[in-house]
Legacy VTK file of the C-alpha trace (Angstrom):
# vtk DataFile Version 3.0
C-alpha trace
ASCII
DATASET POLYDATA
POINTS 307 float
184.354 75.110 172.211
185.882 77.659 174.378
184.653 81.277 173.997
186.836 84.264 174.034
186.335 88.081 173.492
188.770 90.879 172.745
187.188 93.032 175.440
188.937 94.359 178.488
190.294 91.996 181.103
187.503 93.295 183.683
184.795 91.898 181.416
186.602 88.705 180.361
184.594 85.411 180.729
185.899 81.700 179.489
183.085 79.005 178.702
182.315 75.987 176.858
179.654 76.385 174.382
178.380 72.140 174.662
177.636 70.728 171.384
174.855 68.701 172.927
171.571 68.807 173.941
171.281 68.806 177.938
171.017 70.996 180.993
172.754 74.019 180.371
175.274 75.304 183.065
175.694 79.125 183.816
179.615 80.037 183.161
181.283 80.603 186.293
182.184 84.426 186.192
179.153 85.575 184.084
177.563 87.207 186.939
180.309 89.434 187.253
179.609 91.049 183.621
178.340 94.286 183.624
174.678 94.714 181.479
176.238 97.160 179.254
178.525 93.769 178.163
176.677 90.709 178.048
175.491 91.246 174.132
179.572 91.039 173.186
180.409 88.788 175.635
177.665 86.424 174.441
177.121 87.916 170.986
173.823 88.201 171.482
172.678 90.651 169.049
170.759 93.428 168.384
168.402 93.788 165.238
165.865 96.453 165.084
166.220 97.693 168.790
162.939 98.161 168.936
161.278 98.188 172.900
157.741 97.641 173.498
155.542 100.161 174.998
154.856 98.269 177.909
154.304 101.582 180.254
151.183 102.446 178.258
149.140 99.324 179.589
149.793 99.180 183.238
146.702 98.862 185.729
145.172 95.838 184.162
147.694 92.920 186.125
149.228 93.234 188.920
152.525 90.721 188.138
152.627 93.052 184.656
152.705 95.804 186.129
155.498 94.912 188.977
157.924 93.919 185.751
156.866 97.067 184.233
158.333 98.710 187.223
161.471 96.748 187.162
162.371 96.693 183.974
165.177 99.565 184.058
166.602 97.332 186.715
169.129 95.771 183.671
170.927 98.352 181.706
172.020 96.076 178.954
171.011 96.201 175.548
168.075 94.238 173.848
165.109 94.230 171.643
161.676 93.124 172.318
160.196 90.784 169.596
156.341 90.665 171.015
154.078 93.642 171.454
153.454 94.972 175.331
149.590 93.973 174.222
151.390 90.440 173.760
153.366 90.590 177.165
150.451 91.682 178.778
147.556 88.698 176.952
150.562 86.546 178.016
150.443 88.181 181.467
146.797 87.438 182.067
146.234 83.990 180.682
148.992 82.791 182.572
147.605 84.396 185.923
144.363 83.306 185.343
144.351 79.986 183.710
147.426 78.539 185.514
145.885 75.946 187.566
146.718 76.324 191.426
148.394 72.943 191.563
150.366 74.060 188.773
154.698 73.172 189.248
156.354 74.011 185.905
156.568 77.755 183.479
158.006 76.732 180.433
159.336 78.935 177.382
160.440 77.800 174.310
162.726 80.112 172.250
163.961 82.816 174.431
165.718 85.005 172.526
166.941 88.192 174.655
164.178 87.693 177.235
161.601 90.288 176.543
158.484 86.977 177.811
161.164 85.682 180.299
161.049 88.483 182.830
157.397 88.542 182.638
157.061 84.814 182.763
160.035 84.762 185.224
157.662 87.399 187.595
154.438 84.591 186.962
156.684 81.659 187.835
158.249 83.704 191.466
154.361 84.641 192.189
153.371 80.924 192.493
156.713 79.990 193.655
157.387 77.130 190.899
160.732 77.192 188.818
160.839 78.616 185.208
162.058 76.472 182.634
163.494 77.982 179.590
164.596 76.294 176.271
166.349 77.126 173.156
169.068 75.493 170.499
171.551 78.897 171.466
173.511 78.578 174.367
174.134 82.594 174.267
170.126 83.367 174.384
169.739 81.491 177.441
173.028 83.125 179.094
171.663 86.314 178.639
167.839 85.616 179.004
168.896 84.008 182.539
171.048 87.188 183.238
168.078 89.540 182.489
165.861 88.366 184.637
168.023 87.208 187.474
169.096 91.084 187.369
165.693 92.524 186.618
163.549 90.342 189.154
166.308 90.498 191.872
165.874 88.411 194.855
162.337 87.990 193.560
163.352 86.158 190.364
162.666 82.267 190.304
164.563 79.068 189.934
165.408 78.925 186.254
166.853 76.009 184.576
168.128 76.213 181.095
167.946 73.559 178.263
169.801 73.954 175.449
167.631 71.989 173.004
164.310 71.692 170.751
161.137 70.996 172.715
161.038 67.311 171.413
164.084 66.793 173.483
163.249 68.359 176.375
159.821 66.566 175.881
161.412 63.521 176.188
164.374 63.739 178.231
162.608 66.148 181.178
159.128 66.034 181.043
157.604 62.652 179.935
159.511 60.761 182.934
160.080 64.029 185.462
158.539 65.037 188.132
155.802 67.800 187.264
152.424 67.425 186.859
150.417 70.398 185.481
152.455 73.230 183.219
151.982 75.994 180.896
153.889 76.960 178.119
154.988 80.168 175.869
156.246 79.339 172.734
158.557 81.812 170.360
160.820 79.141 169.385
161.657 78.785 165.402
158.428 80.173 162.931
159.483 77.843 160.271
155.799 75.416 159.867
158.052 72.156 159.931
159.510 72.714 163.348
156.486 74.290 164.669
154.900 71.807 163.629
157.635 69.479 165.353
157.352 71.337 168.388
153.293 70.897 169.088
152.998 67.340 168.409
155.725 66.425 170.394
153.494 68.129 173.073
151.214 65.267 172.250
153.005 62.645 173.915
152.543 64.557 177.879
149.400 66.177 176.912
147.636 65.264 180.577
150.317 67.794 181.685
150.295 70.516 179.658
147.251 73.113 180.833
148.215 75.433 177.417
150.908 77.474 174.734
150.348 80.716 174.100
152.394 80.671 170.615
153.636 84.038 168.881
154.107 85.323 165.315
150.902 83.827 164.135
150.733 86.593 162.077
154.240 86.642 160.661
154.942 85.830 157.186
158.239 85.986 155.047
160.666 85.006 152.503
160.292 81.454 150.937
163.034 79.827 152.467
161.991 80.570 156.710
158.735 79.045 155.971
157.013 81.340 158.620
153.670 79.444 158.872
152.952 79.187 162.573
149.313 79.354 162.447
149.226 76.785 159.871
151.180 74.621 162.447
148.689 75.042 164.824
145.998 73.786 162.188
148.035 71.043 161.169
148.573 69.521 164.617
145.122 70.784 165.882
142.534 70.386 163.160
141.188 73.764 161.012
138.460 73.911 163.936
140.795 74.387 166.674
139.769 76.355 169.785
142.057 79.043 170.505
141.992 82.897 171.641
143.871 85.261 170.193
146.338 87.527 171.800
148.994 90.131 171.023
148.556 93.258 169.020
146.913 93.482 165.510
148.224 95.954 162.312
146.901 97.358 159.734
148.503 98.676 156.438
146.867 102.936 157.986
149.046 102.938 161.139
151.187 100.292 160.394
152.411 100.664 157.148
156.189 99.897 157.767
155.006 96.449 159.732
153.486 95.313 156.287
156.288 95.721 154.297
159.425 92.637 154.452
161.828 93.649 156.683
165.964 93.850 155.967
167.111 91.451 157.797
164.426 88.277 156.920
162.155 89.477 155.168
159.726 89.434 157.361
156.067 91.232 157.510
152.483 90.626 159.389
149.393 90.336 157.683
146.728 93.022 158.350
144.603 92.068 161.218
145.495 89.309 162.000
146.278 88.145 165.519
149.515 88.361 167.269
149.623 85.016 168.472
147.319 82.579 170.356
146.429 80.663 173.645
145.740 77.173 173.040
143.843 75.245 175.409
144.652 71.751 175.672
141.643 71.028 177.413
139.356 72.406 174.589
141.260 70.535 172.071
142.234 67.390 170.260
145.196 66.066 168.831
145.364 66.069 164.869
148.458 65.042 164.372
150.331 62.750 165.154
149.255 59.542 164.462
149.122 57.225 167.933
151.569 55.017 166.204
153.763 57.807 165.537
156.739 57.639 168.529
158.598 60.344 170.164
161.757 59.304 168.813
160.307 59.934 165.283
160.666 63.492 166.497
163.954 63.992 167.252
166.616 65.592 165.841
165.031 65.415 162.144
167.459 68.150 160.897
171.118 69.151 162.287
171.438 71.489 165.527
173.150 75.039 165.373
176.311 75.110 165.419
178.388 75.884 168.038
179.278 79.538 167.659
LINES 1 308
307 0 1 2 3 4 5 6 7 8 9 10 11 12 13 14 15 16 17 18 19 20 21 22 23 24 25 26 27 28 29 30 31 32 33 34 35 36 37 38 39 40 41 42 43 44 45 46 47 48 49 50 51 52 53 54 55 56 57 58 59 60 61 62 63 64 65 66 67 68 69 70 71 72 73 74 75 76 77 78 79 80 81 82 83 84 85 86 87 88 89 90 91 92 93 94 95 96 97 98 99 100 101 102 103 104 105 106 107 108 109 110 111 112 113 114 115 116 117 118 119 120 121 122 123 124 125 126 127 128 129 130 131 132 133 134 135 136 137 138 139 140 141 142 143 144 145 146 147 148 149 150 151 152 153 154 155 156 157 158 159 160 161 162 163 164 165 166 167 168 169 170 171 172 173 174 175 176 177 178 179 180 181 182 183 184 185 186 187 188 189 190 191 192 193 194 195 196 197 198 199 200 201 202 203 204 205 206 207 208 209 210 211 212 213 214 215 216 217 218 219 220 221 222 223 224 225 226 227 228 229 230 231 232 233 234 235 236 237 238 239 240 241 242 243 244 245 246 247 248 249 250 251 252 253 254 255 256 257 258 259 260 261 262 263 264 265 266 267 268 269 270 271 272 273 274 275 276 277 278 279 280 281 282 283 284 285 286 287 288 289 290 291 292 293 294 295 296 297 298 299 300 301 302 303 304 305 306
């Protein structure tokens, strides 16, 4: 499907949204968009506009705090969906637990970048490509815009896969050529995917060091089914080691964040973690079964739509 925009001729850009799961080309000519028009021209929007406080906790990393000074480097519009405590957990357990033989960054729901250019700053500092994944071809336009211009000519390789993780799973990592990854995952919150999403992991667990999953405090209306941390239970037992990372709220200074918001309904429950890092090495597989193949996981409900 051929995308086209009613903006002025200068910002005009012609590409095929693919209705398949695969390697995802950049469009020839998006480069040449300015910041201030990559949400139209890849109607990428805009929900709460909210930007995290990320100034407020320099000093503690040094590949934080280079992003931190590099983030007014794009001028485009976006939100941030984690909390700078997040970006900054994230930050640290990637620096510190990413093992030095370590060839593969990979994110999983990517939204308008707010992890990217952080993990996109990890990935250039061990010189190993950045992998990024989600089902929307415009989130990984613009996520690969933001940090391309935010990092510079210090940003990393990035490939893009338009896909679910079970496909990438299968199509680039249980047969490719890396050996020792880590992953961030902000992908869909509904408990069936997530859960879809971890076991899959299952099947190249000797290469996977750790996820550091968000939202596990997010909660909502019936139908999103926002039950990440019950995914991670389900696929890693109710005993499962993990560390928890991102901000916490409580219902004194964070009344609004416990209230649905009015787009999903969506809230956090009071003190409860951000999200967590998940060890492979301190943990077992609960699910799935042995028997259970990797086929069984894919494509178990119908990909978005080309827009």
């Amino acid at each position: 499907m051929t995308a086209t925009t009613g903006l002025p001729a200068r910002v005009q850009v012609a590409f095929e949204r693919p209705r398949d799961y695969g390697w995802l080309p950049v469009p020839e000519g998006l480069a040449r968009v300015a910041d201030a028009d990559l949400n139209q021209v890849l109607r990428a929007p805009v929900f709460g506009g909210q930007h995290a406080a990320v100034g407020a906790l320099v000093g503690s990393n040094a590949v934080f705090d280079a992003v931190v000074g590099q983030i007014d480097n794009f001028q485009g519009t976006f939100e941030d969906q984690c909390q700078a405590r997040y970006y900054l957990d994230m930050c640290q357990i990637f620096d510190q637990q990413l093992d030095t033989d370590a060839d593969l960054i990979v994110e999983a729901g990517v939204y308008l970048g707010g992890a990217s250019i952080f993990l996109g700053a990890l990935a250039a500092s061990r010189g190993i490509p950045l992998h990024l994944i989600d089902i929307d071809p415009d989130f990984l336009w613009f996520t690969h815009e933001r940090v391309r211009r935010t990092l510079g000519p210090h940003a990393p390789h990035i490939r893009l896969w338009r896909g679910d993780i079970p496909s990438y799973v299968q199509e680039v990592l249980e047969n490719g050529p890396y050996h020792r990854l880590m992953m961030q995952h902000d992908a869909s919150h509904d408990f069936n995917i997530v859960v879809r999403d971890l076991a899959s992991l299952y099947y190249v667990r000797d290469i996977v060091q750790g996820v550091c999953i968000q939202d596990t405090n997010l909660r909502g209306k019936p139908k999103y089914l926002n039950y990440v941390d019950f995914a991670v239970r389900a696929v890693f037992g109710d005993h499962a080691t993990t560390q928890p990372i991102g901000a916490r709220f409580n219902a004194i200074d964070h009344p609004h964040a416990m209230r649905p918001d009015r787009w999903f309904g969506n809230y956090f429950l009071e003190s409860e973690p951000e999200g967590l890092y998940i060890p492979f090495a301190q943990n077992s597989f609960s699910y799935p079964h042995p028997d259970i193949t990797l086929e069984d996981f894919q494509r178990l409900g119908p990909a978005a739509p080309p827009k």
